[in-house]
C-alpha positions as CSV (number, residue, x, y, z in Angstrom):
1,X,36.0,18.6,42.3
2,X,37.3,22.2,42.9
3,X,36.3,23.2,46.8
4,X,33.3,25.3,47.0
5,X,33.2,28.8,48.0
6,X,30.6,30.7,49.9
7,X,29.6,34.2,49.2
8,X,30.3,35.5,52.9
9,X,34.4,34.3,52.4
10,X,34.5,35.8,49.3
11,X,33.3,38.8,50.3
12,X,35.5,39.1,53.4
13,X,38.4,38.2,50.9
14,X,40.6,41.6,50.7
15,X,40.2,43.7,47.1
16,X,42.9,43.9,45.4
17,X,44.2,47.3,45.3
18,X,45.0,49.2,41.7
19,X,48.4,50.1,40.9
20,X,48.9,53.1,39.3
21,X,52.6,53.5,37.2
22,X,53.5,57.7,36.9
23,X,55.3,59.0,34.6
24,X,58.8,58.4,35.7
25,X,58.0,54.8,35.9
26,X,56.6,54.2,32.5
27,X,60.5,56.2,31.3
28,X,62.0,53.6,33.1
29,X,60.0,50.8,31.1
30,X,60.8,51.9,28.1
31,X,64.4,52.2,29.0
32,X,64.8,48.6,29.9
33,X,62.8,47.6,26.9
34,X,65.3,49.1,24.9
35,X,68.1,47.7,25.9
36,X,67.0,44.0,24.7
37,X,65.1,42.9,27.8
38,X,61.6,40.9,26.5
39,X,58.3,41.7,27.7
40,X,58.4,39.3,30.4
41,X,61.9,40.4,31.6
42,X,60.8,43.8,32.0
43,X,57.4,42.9,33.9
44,X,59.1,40.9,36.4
45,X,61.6,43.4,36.9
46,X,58.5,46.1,38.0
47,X,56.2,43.2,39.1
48,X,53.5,44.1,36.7
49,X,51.7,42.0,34.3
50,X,53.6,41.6,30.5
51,X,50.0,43.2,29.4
52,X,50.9,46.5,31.0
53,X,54.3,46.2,29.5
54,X,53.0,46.2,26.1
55,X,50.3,48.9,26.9
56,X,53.2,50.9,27.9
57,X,55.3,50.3,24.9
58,X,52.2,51.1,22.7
59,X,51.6,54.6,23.7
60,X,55.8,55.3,23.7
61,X,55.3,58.5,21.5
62,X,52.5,60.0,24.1
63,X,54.6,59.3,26.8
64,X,57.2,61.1,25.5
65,X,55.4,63.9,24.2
66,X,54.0,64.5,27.9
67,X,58.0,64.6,29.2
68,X,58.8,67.0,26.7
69,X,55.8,69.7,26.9
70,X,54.5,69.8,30.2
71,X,53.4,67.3,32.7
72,X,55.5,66.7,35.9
73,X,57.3,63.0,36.4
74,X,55.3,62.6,39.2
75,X,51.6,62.8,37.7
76,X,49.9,59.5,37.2
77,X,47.6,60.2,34.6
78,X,49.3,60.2,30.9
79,X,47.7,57.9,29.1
80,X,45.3,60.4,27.1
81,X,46.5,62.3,24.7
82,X,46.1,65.8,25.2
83,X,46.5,69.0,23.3
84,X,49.9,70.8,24.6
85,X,48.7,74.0,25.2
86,X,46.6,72.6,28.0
87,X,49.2,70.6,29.5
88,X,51.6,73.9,29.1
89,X,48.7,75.9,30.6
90,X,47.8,73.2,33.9
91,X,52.2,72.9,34.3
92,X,51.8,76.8,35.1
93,X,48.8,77.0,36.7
94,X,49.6,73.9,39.4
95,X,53.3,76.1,40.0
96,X,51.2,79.1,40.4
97,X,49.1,77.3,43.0
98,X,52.0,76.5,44.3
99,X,53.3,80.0,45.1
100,X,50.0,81.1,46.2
101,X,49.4,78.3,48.7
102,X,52.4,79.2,50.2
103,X,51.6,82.5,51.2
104,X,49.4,82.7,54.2
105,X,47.7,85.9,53.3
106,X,45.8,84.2,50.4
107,X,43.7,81.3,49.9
108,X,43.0,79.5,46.9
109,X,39.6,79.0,45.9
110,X,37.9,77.2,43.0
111,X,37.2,80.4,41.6
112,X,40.3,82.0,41.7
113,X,41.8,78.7,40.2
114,X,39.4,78.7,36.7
115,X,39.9,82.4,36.2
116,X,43.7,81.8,36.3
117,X,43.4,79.0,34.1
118,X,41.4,80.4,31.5
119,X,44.2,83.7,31.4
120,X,47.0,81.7,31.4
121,X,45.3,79.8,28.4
122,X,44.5,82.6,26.4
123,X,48.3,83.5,26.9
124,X,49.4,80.1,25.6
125,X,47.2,80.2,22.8
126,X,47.4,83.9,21.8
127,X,50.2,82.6,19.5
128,X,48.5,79.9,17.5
129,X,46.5,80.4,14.5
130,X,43.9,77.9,15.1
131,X,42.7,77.0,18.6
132,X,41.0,73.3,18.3
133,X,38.1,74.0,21.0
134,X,37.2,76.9,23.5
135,X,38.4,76.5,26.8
136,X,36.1,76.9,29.6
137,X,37.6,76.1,33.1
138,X,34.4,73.9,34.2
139,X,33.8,72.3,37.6
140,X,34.8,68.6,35.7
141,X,38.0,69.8,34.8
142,X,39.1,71.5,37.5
143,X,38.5,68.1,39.2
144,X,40.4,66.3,36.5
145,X,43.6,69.0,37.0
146,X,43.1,68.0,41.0
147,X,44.1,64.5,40.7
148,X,47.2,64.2,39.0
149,X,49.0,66.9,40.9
150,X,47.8,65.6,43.9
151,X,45.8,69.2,45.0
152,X,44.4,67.4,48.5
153,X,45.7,69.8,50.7
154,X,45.1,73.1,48.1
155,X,41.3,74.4,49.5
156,X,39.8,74.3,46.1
157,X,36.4,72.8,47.2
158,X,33.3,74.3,47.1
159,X,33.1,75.2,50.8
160,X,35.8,77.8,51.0
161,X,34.8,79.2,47.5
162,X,33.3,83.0,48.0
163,X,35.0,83.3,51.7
164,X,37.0,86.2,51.9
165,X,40.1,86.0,53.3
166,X,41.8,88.2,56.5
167,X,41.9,91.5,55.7
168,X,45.0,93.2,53.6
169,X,46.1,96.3,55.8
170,X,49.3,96.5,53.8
171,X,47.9,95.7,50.3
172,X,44.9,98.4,51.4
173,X,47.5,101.3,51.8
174,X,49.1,100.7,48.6
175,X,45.9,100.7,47.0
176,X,45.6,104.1,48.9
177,X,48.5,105.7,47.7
178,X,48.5,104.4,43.9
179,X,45.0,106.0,43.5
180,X,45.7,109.4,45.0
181,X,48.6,109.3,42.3
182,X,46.5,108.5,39.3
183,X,44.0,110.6,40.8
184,X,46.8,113.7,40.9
185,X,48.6,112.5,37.9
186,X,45.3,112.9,35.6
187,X,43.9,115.4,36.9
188,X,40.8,114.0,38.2
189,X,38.2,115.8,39.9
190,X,35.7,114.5,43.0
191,X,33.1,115.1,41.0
192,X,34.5,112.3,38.5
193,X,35.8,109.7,41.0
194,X,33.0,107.1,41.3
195,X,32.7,104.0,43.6
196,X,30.2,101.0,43.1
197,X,29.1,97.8,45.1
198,X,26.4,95.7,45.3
199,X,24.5,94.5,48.6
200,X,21.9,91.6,49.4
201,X,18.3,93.2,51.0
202,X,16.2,91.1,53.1
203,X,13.0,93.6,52.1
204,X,11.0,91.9,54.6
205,X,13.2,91.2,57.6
206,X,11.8,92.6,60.5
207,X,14.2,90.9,63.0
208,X,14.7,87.5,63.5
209,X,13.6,87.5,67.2
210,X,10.4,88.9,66.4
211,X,7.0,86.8,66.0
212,X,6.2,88.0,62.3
213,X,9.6,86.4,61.3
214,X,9.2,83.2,63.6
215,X,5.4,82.1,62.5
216,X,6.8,82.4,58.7
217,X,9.8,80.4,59.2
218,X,7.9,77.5,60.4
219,X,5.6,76.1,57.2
220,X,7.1,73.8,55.3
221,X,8.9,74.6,52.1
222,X,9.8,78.8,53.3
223,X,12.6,79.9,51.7
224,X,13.8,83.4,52.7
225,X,15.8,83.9,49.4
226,X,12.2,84.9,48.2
227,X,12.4,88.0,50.0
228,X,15.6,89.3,49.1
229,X,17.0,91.1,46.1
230,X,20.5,91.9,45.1
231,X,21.2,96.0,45.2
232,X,24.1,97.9,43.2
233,X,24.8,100.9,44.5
234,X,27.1,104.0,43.1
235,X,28.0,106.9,44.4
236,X,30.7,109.8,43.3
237,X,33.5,111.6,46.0
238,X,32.2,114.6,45.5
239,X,29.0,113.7,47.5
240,X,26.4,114.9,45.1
241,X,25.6,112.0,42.6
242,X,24.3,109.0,43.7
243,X,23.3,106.7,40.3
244,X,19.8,105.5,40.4
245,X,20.5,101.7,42.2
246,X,20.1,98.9,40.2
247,X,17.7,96.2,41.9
248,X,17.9,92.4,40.6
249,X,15.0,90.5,41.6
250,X,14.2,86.8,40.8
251,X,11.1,87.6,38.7
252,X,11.2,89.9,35.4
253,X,7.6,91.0,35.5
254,X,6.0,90.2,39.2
255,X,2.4,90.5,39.3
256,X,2.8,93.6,41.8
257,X,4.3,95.5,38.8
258,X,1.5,94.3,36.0
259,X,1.0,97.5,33.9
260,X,3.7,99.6,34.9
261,X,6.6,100.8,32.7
262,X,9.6,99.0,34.1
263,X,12.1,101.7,32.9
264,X,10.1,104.5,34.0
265,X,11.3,103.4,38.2
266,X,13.0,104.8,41.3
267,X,15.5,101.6,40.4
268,X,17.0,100.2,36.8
269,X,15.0,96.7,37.1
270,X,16.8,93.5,36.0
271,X,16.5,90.0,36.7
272,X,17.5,86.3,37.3
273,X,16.2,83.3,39.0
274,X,18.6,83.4,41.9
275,X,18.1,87.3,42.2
276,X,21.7,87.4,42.4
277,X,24.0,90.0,40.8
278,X,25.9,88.4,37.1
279,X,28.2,89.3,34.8
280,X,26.1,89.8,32.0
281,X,23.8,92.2,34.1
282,X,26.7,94.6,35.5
283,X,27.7,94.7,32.1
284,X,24.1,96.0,30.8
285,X,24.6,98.7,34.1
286,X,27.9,99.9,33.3
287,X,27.2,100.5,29.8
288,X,22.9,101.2,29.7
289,X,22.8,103.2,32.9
290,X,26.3,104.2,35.0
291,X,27.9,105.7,32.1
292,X,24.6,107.9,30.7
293,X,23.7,108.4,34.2
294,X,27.6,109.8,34.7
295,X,27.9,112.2,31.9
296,X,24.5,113.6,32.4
297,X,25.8,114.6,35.6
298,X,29.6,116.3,34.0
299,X,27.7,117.9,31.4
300,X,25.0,119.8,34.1
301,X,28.6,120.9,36.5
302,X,30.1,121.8,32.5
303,X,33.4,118.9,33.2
304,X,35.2,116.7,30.9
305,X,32.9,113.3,30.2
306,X,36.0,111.9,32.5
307,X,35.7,108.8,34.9
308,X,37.3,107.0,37.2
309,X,35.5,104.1,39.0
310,X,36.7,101.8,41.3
311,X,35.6,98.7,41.8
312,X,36.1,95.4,44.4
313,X,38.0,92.1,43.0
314,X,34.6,90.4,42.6
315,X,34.0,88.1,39.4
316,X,31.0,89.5,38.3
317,X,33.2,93.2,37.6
318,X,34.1,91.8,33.9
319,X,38.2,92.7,35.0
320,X,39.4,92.0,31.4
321,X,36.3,93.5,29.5
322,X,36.1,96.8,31.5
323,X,40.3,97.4,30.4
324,X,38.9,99.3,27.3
325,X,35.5,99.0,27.7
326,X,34.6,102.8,27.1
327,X,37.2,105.2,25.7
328,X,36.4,108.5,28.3
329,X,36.0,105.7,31.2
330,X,39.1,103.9,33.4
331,X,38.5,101.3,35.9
332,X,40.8,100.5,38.7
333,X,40.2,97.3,40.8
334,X,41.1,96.8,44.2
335,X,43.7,94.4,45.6
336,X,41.9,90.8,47.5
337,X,40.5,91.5,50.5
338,X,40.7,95.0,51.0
339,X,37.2,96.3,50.1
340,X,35.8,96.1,53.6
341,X,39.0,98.1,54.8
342,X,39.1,101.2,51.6
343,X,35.7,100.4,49.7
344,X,33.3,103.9,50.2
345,X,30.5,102.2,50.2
346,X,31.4,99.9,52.9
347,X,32.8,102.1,55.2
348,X,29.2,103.0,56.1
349,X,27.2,104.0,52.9
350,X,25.2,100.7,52.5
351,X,25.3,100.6,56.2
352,X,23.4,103.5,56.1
353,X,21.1,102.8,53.9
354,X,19.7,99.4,55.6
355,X,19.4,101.8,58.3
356,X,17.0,104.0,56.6
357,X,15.5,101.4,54.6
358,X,14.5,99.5,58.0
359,X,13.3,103.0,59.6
360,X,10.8,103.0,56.3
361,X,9.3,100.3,56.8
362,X,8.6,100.2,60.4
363,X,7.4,103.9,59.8
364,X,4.5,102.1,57.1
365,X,3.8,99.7,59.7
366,X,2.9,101.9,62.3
367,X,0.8,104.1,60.1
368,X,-1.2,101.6,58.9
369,X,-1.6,99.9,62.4
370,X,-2.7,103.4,63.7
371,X,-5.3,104.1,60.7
372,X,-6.7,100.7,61.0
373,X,-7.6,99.2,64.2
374,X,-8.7,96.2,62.6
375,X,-4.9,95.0,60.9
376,X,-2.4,92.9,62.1
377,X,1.2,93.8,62.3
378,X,1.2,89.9,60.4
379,X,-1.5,91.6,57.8
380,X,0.9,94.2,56.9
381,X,3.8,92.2,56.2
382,X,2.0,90.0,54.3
383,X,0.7,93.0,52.2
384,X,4.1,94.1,51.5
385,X,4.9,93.6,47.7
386,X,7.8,94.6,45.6
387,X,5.9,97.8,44.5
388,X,6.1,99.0,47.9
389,X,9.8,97.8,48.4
390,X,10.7,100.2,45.3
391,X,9.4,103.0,47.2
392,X,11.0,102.2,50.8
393,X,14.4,101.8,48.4
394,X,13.8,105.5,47.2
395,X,12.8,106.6,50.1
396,X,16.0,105.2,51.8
397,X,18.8,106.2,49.2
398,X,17.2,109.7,49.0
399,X,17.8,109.9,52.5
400,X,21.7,109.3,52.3
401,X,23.0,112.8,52.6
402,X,26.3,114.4,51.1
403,X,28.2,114.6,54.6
404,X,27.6,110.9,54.8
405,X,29.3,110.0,51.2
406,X,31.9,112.5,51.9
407,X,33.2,111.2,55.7
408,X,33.3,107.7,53.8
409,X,35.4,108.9,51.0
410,X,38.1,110.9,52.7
411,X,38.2,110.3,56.7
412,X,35.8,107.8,57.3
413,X,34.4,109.7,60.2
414,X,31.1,111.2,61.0
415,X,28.8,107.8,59.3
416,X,28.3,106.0,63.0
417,X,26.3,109.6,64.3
418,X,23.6,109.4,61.3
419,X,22.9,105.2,61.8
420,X,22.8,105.5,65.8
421,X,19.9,108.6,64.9
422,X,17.9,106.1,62.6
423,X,18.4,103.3,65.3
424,X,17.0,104.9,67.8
425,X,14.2,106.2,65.3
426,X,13.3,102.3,64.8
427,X,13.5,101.7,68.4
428,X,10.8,104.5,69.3
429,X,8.4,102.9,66.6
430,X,9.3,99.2,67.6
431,X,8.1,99.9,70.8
432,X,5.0,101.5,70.0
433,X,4.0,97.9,68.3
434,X,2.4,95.2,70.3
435,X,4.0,91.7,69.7
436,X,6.2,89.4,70.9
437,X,9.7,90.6,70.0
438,X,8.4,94.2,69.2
439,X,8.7,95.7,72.5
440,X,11.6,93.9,73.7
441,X,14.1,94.5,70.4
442,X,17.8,96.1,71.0
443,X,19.9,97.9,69.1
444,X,22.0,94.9,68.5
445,X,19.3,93.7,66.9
446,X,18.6,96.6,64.3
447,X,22.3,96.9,63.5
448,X,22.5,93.2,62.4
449,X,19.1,93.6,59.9
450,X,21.7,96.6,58.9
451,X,24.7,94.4,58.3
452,X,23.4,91.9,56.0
453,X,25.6,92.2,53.4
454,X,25.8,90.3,49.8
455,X,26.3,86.7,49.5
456,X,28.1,85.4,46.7
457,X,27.2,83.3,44.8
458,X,27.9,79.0,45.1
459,X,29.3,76.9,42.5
460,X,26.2,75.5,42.4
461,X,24.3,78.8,42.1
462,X,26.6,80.1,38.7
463,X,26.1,76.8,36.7
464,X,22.2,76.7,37.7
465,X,22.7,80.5,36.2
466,X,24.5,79.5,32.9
467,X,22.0,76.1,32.4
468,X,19.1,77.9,32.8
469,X,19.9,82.1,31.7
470,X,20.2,84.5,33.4
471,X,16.0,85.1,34.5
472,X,12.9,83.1,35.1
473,X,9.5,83.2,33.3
474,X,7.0,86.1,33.7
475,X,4.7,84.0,36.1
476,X,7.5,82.7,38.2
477,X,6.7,84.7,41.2
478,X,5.0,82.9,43.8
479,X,4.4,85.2,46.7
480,X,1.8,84.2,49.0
481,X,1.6,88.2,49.6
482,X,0.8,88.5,45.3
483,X,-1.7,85.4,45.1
484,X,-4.3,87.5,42.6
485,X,-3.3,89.4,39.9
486,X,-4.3,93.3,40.3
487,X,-6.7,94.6,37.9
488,X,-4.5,97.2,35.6
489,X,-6.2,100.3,35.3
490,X,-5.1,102.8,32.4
491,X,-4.4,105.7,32.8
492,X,-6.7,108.1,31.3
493,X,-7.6,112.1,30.3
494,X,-11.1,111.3,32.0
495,X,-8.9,110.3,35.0
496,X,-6.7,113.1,35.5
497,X,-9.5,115.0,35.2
498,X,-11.6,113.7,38.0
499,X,-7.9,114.2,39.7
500,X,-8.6,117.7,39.3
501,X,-11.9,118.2,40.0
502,X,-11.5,116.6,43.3
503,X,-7.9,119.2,44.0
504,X,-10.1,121.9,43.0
505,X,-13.1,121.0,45.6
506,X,-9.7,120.7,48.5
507,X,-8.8,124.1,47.3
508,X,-12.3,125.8,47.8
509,X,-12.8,124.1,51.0
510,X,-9.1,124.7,52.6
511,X,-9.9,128.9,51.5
512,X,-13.4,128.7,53.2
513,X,-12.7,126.4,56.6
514,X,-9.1,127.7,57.1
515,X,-9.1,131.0,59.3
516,X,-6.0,131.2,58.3
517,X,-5.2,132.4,54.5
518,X,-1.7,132.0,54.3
519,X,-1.4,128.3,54.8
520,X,-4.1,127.5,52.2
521,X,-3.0,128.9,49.8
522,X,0.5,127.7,50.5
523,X,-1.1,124.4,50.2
524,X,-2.4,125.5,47.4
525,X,0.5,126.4,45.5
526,X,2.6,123.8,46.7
527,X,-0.1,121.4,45.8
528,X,-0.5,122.7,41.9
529,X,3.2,122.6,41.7
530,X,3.5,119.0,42.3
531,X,1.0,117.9,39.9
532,X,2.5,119.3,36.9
533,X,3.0,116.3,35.5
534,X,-0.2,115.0,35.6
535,X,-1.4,118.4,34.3
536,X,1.3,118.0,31.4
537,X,0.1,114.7,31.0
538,X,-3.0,115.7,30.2
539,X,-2.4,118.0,27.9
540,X,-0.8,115.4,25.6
541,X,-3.7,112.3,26.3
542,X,-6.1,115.2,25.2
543,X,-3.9,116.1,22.2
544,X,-3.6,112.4,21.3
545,X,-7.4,112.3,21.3
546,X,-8.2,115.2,19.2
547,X,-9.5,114.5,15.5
548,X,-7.9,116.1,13.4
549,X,-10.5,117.8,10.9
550,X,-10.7,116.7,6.9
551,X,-9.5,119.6,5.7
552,X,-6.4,119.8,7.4
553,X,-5.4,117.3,5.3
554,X,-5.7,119.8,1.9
555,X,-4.0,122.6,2.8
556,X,-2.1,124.8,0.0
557,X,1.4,124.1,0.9
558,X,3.3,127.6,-0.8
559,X,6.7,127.5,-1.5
560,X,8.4,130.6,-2.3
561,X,6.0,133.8,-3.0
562,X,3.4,134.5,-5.4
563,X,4.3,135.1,-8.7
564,X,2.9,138.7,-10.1
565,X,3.3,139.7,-13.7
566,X,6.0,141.9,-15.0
567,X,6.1,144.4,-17.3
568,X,8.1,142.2,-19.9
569,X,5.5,139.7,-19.7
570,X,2.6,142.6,-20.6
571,X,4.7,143.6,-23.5
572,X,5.1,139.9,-24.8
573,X,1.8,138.8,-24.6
574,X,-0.4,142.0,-25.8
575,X,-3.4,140.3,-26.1
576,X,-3.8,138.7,-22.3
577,X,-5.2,141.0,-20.3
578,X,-4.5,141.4,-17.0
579,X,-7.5,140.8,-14.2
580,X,-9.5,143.8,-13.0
581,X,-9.7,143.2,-8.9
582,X,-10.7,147.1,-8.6
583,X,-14.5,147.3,-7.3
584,X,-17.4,149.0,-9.1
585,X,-20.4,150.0,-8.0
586,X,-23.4,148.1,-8.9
């Protein structure tokens, strides 16, 4: 009887470790097979089983194929068969890895590596007639490619994907030097040199230290991506134009914004679930709003509908796409980590604008703490919604003045004078708010709520993107602050009218309280000028609603003039009369 076994000695029993034959190997195999050795002979020879032997002679022609197109001796994994121009494409890409690995001023991401992969591709395959299936760089190949060329020690993983690297001093003056040549070369004016970015915005970050922020971290399930939207910002060198910013929230219609004309807003409103900036959306921008925006503003100064925009190396830019993407337009992109040392907008622009922004709404607070004795500095920012973020956005890029674009396009001076002035501003009003962290806030503390900066997006993030589009659903906007949906109320010629009435009423009161004449009737002239609009408005709700009358509708239409009879016609026709319109008297 054969001795028994327990379970605990045969689990202690060592596994068996898998052997794995490369490619140099398996030539080997065959070589000895050739020559007249048996199966048997040739498996003791490598110590492998005569199965593996025959497995090995079996796929010969595959073997061979893989020597001759592409893969190296030393990969492990040739028993599929695969089409050549992927194995041509991942021999290039893993000796392009190779180089880049071995400079220390890059690092090699997951992102950089499927971009590569899928333009080294498209080379390969530009010269075949029929391509047997679209190549698309995915996560699961990329970890395929990993293991037979042995990538541990290459930093593709997800954790250094999006991290920039050290900054570029050298690659940044280059830059510098090629566009002032392009710039000189083609004649390019300031006022047709444009620069765009995008930026993340915390719109409800009042600091981190203070007790608003603290009490809202703590319940269960807060997520502070629900408060932030995704900003693109553009701005020309002359100083003048600055392009309506384009504002990507997570929701497409939030209940704040029930009613209201989304293209009719301070900011071009788009959408997706992470409210993260996308490919498809700068696309929509550059072609929907930069480029109409851009020539509206060449035709008013009478120039050439010529541009020039430069852009950062991000992924979402479209690099191919934007080559030829409008025939008046060219596109230059910035070397790898160099934006944050010759990108306008981040020399202090954006900066700038957080500053502002945060000034805004601490300026809101403290009016409506002031008016209301009753509310909470927690009641206010719980009433914040989007609709007010729009206007504190406005507000804040209107604010950005041409002295500040121009120091960040040519010396990079002069920015730090205008954020320490709004600094201070939001100390003053921080400290007129009672609250812990209120009183007690720095200027450290300001300046970091103005440094947030964009995040890009994970691995994780783009394929939640591409699984699930590029938005949410209407109702998908959750905000304890938008609970109840707001009652829509049109607007309306008996409206604007009770609008007026109650200006009018002002007017006559300002003329007869006011000693002095001069100020009300400035306010009242500056007062009718501003709501010409609504007055316009009017005019074309009440035209709208006028009935037209049932004889409008038979009107003689004339064409030409009125015939009259000529004397050929008298001497044809003797016997018609002509009519007698001469008077009598009765």
């Amino acid at each position: 009887m054969a001795p028994q076994h327990s379970a605990k000695a045969l689990g202690n029993a060592p596994k068996r470790k898998k052997a794995v034959t490369c490619l140099t190997e398996k030539v080997h195999v065959l070589d000895k097979f050739h020559s007249g050795l048996s199966y048997s002979a040739v498996g003791r020879e490598f110590n492998v089983n005569e199965s593996t032997i025959r497995y090995i002679q079996k796929k010969e022609e595959d073997i061979w194929r893989s020597v001759q197109e592409a893969a190296p001796k030393s990969a492990k994994v040739t028993s599929i068969v695969r089409d050549a121009a992927m194995e041509k494409m991942e021999k290039q890409l893993n000796l392009r890895i190779q180089e880049m690995s071995t400079n220390k001023k890059s690092i090699v991401d997951s992102v950089v590596v499927r971009l590569k992969a899928k333009e080294i591709y498209r080379h390969v395959t530009q010269s075949q007639e029929k391509v047997n299936k679209p190549f698309s760089a995915s996560a699961g190949w990329l970890a395929r490619f990993k293991r037979p060329y042995h990538m541990k020690n290459v930093h593709t993983n997800e954790k250094f994907a999006g991290k920039p690297g050290p900054a570029d001093q050298e690659a940044a003056e280059e830059f510098k030097k090629y566009l002032l040549s392009i710039v000189h070369e083609k004649g390019y004016m300031e006022e047709q040199v444009f620069n765009a970015d995008e930026t993340g915005l915390f719109y409800k970050n009042v600091g981190k230290q203070t007790y608003i922020m603290q009490m809202a971290s703590k319940p269960p399930g807060y997520e502070s991506f629900k408060n932030r939207a995704a900003l693109l910002l553009c701005v020309n060198a002359k100083g003048d134009f600055k392009c309506k910013p384009l504002m990507v929230h997570r929701a497409q219609n939030p209940r704040a914004l029930r009613g209201k004309n989304l293209n009719c807003m301070p900011v071009h409103w788009r959408w997706n679930k992470k409210a993260r900036m996308a490919s498809k959306i700068f696309w929509d921008w550059f072609h929907n709003c930069f480029i109409p925006e851009a020539e509206r503003y060449l035709h008013s100064k009478n120039l050439a509908s010529r541009i020039l925009l430069i852009l950062d190396n991000t992924p979402v830019h479209c690099h191919e796409e934007l080559e030829n993407a409008h025939p008046d337009t060219e596109v230059l992109f910035m070397p790898p980590n160099t934006a944050s040392l010759i990108q306008p907008l981040s020399q202090g622009i954006i900066k700038a604008f957080k500053a502002y922004y945060t000034r805004e709404l601490y300026s809101k607070a403290f009016e409506a703490l002031d008016t209301n004795e009753e509310t909470t500095m927690m009641g206010y920012w719980k009433s914040i919604s989007i609709r007010n973020v729009i206007d504190y956005i406005n507000t804040a890029w209107d604010s950005i003045k041409q002295t500040t674009i121009n120091n960040c396009w040519k010396c990079f001076e002069g920015v730090t004078e205008n954020i320490k002035n709004s600094v201070k501003n939001i100390m003053h009003i921080t400290q007129q708010i009672s609250g812990e962290g209120f009183r007690d806030m720095r200027e450290g503390d300001v300046e970091e709520i103005s440094a947030e900066m964009a995040v890009e997006p994970t691995k994780k993030d783009v394929d939640e993107m591409a699984k699930h589009g590029t938005g949410v659903s209407d109702d998908d906007d959750d905000d304890g602050d938008e609970s109840q949906n707001p009652r829509i109320v049109p607007l309306t010629a008996a409206k604007i009218s009770e609008w007026n009435s109650a200006l009018e009423k002002n007017f006559r009161d300002s003329l007869e309280c006011d000693s002095v004449p001069e100020r009300s009737l400035t306010f009242k002239r500056l007062t009718s000028t501003a709501s010409v609009p609504y007055a316009e408005t009017l005019k074309n709700l009440r035209q709208k609603a006028k009935q037209t009358r049932l004889k409008e509708f038979f009107k003689p239409v004339w064409e030409g003039t009125l015939l009259t009879p000529s004397p050929i016609c008298e001497s044809q026709n003797p016997e018609v009369e002509p009519l007698d319109l001469t008077c009598h008297p009765c």
